[in-house]
Backbone as a chain_set.jsonl record, in Angstrom:
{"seq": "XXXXXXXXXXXXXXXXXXXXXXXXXXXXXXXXXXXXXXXXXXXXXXXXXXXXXXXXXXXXXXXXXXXXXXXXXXXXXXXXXXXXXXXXXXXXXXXXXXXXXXXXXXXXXXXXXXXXXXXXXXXXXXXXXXXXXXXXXXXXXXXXXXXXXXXXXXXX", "coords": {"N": [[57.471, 88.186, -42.956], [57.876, 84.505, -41.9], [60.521, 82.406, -40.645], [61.402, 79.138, -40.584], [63.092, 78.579, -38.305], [62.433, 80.755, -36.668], [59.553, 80.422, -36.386], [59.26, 77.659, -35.269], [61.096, 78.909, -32.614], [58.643, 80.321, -31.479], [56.597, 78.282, -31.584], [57.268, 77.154, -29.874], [57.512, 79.228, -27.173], [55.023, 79.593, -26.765], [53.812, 77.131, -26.503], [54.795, 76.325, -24.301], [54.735, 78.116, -22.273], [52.841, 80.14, -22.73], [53.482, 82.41, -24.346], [53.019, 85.084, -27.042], [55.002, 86.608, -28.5], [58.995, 86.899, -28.626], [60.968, 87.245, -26.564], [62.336, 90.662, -25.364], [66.448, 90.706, -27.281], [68.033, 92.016, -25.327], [66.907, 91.137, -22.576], [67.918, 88.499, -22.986], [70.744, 88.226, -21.635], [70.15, 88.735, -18.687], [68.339, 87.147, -17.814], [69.774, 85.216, -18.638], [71.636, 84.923, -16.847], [70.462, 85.216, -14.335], [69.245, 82.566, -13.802], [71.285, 81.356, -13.918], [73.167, 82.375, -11.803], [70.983, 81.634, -9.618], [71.399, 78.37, -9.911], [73.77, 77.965, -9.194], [73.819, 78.577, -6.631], [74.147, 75.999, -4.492], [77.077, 76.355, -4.489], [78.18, 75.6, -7.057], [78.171, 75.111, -10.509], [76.834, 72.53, -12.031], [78.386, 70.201, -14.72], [75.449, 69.03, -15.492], [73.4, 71.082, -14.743], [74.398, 73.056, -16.443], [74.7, 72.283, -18.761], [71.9, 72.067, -19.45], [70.463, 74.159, -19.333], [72.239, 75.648, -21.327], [71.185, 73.794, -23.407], [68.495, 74.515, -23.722], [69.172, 77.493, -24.086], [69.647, 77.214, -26.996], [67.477, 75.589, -28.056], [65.483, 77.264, -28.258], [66.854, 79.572, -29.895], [68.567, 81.199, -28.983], [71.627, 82.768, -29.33], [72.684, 85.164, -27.996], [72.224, 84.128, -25.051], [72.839, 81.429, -25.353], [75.821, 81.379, -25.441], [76.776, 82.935, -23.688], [75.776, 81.178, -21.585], [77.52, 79.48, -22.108], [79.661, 79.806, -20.38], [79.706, 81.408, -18.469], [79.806, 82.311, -15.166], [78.623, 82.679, -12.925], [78.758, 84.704, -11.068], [77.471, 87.506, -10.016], [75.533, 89.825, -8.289], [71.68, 89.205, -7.736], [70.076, 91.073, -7.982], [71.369, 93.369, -8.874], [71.55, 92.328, -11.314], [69.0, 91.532, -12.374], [67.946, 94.105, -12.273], [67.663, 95.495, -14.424], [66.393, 94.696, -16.87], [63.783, 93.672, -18.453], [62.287, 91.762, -18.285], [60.79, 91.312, -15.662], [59.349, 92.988, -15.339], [56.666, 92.121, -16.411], [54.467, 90.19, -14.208], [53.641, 87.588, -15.397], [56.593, 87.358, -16.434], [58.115, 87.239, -14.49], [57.68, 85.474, -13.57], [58.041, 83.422, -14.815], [60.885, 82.74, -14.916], [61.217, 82.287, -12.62], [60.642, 79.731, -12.831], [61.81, 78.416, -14.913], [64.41, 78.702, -13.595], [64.609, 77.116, -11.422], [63.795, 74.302, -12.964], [66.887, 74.176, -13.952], [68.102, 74.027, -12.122], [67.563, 71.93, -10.574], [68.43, 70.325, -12.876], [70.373, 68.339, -12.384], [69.703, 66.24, -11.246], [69.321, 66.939, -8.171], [67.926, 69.113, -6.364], [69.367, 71.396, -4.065], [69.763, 72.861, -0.905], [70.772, 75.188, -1.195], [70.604, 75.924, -3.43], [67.772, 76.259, -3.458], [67.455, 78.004, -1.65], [68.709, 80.331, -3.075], [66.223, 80.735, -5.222], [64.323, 81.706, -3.841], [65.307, 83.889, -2.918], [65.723, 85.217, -4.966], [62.942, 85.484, -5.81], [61.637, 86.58, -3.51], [62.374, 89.23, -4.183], [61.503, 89.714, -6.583], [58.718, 90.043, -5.864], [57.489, 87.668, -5.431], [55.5, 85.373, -3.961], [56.039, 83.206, -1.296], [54.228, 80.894, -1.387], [53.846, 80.431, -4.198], [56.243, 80.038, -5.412], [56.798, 77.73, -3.779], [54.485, 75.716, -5.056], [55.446, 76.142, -8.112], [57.801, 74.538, -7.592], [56.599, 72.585, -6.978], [55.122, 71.784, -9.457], [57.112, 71.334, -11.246], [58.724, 68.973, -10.411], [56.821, 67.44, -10.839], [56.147, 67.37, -13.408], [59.132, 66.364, -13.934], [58.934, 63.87, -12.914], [56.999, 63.116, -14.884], [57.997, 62.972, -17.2], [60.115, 61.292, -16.734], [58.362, 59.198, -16.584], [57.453, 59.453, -19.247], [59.196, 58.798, -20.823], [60.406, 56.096, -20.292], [58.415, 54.887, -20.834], [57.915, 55.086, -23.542], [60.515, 54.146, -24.84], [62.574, 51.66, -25.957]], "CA": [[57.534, 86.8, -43.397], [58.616, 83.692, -41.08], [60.903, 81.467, -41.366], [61.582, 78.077, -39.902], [63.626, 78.888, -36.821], [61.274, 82.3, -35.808], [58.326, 79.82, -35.843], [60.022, 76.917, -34.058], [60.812, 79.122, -30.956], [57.34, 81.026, -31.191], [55.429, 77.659, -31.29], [58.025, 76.558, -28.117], [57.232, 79.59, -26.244], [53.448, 79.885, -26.483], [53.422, 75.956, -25.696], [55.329, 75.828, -22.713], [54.746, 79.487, -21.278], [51.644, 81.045, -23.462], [54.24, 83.784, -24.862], [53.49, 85.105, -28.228], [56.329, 87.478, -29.055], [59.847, 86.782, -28.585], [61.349, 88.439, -25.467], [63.516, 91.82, -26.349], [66.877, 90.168, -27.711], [68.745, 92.528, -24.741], [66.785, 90.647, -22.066], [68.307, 87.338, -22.77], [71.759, 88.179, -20.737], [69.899, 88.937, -17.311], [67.582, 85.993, -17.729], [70.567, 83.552, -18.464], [72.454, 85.43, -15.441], [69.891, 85.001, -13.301], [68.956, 81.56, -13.805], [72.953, 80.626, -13.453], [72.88, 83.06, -10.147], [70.693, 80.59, -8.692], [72.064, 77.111, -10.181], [75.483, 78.12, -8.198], [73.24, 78.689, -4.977], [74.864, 75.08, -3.644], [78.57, 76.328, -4.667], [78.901, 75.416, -8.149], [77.222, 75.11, -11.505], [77.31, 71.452, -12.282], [77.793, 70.01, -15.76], [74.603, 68.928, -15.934], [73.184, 72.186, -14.909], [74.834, 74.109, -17.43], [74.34, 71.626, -20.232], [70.599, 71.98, -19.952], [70.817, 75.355, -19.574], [72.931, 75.795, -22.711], [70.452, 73.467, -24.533], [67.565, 75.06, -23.468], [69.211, 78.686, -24.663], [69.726, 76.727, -27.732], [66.129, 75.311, -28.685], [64.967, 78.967, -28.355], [67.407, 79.786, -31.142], [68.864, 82.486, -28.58], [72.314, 83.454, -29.373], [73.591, 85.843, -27.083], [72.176, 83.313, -24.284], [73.422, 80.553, -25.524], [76.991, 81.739, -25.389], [77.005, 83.402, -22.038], [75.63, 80.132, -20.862], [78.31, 78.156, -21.758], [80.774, 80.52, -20.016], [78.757, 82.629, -17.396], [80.489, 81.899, -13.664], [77.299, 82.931, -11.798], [78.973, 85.266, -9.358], [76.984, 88.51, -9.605], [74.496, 89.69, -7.535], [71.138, 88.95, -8.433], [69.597, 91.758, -7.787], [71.759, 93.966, -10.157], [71.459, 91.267, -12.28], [67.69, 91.36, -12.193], [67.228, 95.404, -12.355], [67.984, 96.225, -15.929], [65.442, 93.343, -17.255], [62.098, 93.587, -19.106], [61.666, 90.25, -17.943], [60.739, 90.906, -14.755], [58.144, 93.572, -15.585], [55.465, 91.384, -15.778], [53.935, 89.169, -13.444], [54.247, 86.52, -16.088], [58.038, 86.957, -16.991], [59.092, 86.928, -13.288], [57.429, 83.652, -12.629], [58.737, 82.378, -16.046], [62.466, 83.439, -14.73], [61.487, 81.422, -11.603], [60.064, 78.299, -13.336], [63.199, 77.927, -15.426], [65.684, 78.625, -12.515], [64.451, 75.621, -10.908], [64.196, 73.301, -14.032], [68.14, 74.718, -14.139], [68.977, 73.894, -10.665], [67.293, 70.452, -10.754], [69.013, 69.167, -13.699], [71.448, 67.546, -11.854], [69.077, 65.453, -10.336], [69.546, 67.705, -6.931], [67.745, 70.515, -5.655], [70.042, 71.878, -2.829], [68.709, 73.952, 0.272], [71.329, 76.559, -1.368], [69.543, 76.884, -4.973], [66.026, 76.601, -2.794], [67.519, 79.748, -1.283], [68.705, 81.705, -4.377], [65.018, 81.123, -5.923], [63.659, 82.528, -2.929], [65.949, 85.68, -2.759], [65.239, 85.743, -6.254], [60.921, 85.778, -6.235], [61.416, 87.874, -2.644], [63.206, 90.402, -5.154], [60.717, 90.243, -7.734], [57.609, 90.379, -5.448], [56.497, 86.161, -5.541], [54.891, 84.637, -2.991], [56.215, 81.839, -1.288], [53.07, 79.73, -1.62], [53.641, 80.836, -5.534], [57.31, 79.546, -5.611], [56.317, 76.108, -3.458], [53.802, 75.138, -6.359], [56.369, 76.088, -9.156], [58.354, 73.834, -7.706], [56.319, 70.815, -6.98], [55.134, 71.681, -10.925], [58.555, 70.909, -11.993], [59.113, 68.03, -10.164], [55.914, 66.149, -11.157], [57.38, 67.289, -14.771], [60.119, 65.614, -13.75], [58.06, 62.497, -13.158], [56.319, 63.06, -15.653], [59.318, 63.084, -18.426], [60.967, 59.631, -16.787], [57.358, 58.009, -17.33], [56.858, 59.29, -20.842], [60.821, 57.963, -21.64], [60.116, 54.611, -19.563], [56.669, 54.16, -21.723], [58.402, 55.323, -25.389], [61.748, 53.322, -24.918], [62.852, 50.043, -26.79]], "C": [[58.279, 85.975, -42.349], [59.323, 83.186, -41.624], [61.107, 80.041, -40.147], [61.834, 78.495, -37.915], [62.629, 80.076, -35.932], [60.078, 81.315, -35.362], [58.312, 78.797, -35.067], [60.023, 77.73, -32.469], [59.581, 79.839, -31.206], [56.267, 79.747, -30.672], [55.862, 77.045, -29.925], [57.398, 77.256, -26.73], [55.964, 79.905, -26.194], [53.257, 78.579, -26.087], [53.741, 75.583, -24.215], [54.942, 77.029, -21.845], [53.387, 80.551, -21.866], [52.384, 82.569, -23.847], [53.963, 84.135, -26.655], [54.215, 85.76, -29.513], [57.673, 86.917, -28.183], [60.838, 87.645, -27.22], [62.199, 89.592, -25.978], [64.933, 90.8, -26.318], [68.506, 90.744, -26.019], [68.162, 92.009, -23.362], [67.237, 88.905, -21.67], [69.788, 87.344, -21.878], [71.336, 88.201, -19.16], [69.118, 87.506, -17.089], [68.847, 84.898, -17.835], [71.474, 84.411, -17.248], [71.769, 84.645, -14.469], [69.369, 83.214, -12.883], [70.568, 80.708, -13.396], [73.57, 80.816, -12.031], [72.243, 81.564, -9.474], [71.381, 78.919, -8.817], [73.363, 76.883, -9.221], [74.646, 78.191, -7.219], [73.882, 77.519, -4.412], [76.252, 75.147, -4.43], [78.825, 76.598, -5.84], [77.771, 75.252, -8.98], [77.291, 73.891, -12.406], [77.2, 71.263, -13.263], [76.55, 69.858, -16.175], [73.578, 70.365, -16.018], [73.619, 73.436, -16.377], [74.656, 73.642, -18.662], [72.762, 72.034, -20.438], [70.157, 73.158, -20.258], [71.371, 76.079, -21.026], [71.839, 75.652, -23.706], [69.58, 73.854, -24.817], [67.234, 76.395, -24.324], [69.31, 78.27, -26.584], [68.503, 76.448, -28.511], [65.584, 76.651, -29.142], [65.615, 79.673, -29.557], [67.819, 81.633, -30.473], [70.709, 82.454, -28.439], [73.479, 83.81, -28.248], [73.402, 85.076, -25.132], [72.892, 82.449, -24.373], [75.304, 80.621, -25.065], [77.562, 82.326, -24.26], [76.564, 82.254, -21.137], [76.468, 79.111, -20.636], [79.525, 78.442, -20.799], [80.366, 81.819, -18.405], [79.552, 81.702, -16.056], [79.421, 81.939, -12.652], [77.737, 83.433, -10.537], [78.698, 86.788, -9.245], [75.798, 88.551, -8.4], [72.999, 89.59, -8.389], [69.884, 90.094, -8.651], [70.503, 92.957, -8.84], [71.404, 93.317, -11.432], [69.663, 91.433, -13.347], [66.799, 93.344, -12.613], [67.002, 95.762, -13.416], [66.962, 95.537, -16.576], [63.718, 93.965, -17.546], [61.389, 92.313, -18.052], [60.839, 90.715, -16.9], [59.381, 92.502, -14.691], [56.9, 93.12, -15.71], [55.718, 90.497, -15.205], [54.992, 87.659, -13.82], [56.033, 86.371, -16.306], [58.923, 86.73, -15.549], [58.822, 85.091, -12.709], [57.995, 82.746, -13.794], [60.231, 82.216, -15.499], [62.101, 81.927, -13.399], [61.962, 79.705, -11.641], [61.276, 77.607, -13.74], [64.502, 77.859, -14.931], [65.571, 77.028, -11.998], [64.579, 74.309, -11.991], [66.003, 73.102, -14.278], [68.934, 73.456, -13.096], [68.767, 72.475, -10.569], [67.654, 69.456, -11.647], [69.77, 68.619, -13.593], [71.057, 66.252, -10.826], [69.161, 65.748, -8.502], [69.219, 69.015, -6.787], [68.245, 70.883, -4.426], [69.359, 72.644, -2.327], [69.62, 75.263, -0.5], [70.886, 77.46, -2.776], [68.462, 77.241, -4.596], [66.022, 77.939, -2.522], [67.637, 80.695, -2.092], [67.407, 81.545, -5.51], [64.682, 81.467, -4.776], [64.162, 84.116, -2.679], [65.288, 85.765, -3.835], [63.479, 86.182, -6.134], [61.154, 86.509, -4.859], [61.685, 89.501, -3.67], [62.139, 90.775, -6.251], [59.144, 90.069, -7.078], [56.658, 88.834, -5.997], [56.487, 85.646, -4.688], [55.385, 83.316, -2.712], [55.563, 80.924, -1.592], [53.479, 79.497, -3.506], [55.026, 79.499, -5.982], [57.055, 77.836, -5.067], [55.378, 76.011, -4.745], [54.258, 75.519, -7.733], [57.226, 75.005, -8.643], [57.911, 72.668, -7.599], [55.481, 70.853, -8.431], [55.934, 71.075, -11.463], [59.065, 69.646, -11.475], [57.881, 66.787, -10.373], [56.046, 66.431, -12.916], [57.977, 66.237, -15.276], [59.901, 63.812, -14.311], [57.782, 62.041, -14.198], [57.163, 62.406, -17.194], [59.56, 61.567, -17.772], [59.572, 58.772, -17.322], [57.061, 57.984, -18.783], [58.38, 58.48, -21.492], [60.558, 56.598, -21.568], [59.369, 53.993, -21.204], [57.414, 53.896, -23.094], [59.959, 54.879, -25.554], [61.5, 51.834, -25.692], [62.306, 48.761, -25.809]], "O": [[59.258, 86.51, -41.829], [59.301, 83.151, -42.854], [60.903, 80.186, -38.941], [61.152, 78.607, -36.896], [62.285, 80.058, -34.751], [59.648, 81.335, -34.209], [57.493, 78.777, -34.147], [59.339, 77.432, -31.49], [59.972, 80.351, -30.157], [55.413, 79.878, -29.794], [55.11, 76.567, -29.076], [56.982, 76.695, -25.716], [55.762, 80.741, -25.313], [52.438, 78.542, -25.169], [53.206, 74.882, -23.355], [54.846, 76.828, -20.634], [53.123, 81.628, -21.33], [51.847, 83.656, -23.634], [54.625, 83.516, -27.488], [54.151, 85.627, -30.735], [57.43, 86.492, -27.053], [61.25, 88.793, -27.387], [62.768, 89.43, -27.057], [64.849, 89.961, -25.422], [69.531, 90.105, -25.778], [68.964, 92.413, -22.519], [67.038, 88.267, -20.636], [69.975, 86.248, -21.35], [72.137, 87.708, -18.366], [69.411, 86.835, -16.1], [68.851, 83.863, -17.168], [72.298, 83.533, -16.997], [72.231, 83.671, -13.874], [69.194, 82.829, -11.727], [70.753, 79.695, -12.721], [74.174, 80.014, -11.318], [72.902, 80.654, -8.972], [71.816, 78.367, -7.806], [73.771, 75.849, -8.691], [75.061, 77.223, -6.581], [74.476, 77.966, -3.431], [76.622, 74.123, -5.004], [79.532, 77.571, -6.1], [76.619, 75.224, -8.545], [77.767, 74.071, -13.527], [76.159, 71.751, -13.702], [76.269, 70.449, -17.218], [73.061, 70.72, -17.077], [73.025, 74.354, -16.943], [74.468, 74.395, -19.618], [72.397, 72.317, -21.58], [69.519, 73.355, -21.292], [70.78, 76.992, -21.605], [71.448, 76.495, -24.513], [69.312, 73.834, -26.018], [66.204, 76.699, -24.924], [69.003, 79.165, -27.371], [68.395, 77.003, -29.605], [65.315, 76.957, -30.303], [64.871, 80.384, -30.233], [67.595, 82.728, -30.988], [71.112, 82.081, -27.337], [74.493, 83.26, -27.818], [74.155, 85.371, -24.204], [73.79, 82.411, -23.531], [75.807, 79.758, -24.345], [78.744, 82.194, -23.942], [76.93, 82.293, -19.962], [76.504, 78.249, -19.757], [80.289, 77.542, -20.448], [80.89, 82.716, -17.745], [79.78, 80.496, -16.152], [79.426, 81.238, -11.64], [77.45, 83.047, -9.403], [79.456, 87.451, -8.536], [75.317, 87.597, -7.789], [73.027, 89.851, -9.592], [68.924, 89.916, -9.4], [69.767, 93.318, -9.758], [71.006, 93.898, -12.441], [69.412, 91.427, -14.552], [65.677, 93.658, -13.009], [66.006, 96.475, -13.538], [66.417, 96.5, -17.115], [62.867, 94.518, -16.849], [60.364, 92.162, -17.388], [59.694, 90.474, -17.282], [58.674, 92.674, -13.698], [55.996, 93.709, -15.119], [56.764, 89.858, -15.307], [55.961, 87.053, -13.364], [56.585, 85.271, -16.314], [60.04, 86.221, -15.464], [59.311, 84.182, -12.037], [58.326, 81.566, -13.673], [60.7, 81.154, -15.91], [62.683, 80.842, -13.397], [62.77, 78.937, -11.119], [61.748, 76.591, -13.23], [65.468, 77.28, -15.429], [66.322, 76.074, -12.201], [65.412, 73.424, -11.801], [66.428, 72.036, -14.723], [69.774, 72.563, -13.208], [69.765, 71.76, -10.479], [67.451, 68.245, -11.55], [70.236, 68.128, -14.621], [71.716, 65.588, -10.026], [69.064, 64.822, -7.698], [69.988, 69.95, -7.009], [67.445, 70.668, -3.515], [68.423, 73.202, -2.9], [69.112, 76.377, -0.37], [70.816, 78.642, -3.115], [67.929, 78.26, -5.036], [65.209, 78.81, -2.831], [66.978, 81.734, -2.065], [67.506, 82.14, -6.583], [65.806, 81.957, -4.891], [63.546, 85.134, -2.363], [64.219, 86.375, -3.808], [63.057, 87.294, -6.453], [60.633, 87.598, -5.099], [61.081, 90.573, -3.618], [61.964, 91.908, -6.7], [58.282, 89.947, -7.949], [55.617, 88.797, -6.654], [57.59, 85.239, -4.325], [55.291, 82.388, -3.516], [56.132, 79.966, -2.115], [53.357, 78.371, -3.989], [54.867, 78.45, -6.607], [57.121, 76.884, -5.844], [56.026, 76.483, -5.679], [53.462, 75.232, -8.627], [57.47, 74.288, -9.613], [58.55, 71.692, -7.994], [55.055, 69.721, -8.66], [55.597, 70.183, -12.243], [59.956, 69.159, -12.169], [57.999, 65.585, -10.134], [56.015, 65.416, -13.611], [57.799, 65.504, -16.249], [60.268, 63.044, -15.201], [58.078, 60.921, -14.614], [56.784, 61.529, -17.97], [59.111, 60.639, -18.444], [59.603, 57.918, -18.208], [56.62, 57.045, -19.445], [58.447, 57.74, -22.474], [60.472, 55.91, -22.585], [59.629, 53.2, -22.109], [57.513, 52.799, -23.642], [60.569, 55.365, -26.506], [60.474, 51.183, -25.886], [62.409, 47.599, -26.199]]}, "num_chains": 1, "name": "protein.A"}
């Protein structure tokens, strides 16, 4: 039987990512690692970064993310980080890991050459193609776009 919240994130993650099971509940610490790993790539993990991050682990109605997000330092490696992980067993969950690093790193209105670099260690690590990673990121930034024009349009 469902209930509210189970079907909330199910209809989240099959809309945004075509997922339609729930990731294992022991994959959400490497995935919010790894996504915080890179966010620190230019030094630090700026409020805004970490707020969206947070909110993000939040919509999902994830828990043990949520809570390591608000508190995570982002100074492992990412490659330990990254070994233990379902996620990164498929195709799909490594490029999902990517997608959402960058949405991460960019919520500060700044993609640094030093987060550019820790998604690139990162998809070298999990076997993604630069060409792959360039068109995740100019995805996310016509997103981007995309989000200020739909606010612009649906504002007072």
């Amino acid at each position: 039987m469902s209930d509210i919240k189970t079907d909330a994130t199910l209809w989240m993650m099959d809309e945004l990512y075509g997922i339609k099971e729930p990731p294992p509940d022991q994959d959400s610490e490497a995935f919010t690692k790894a996504v915080l790993i890179c966010s620190k790539g230019d030094g630090t993990i700026s409020p805004e970064e970490r707020a969206w991050f947070v909110g993000c682990s939040a919509a999902y109605q994830n828990p043990k993310g949520y809570e390591l997000a608000k508190i995570y330092a982002g100074d492992d490696g990412l490659q330990e980080v990254l070994a233990g992980s379902s996620n990164v067993a498929s195709r799909k969950g490594r490029l999902i890991i990517i997608y959402v690093a960058i949405q991460a790193c960019s919520a500060d209105a700044a993609y640094h050459p030093g987060e550019q670099q820790k998604i690139r260690q990162m998809a070298a690590q999990l076997g993604i193609e630069e060409s792959v990673v360039q068109e995740i990121e100019q995805l996310c930034m016509e997103e981007a776009q995309m989000r200020k024009k739909r606010l612009a349009l649906l504002s007072d």
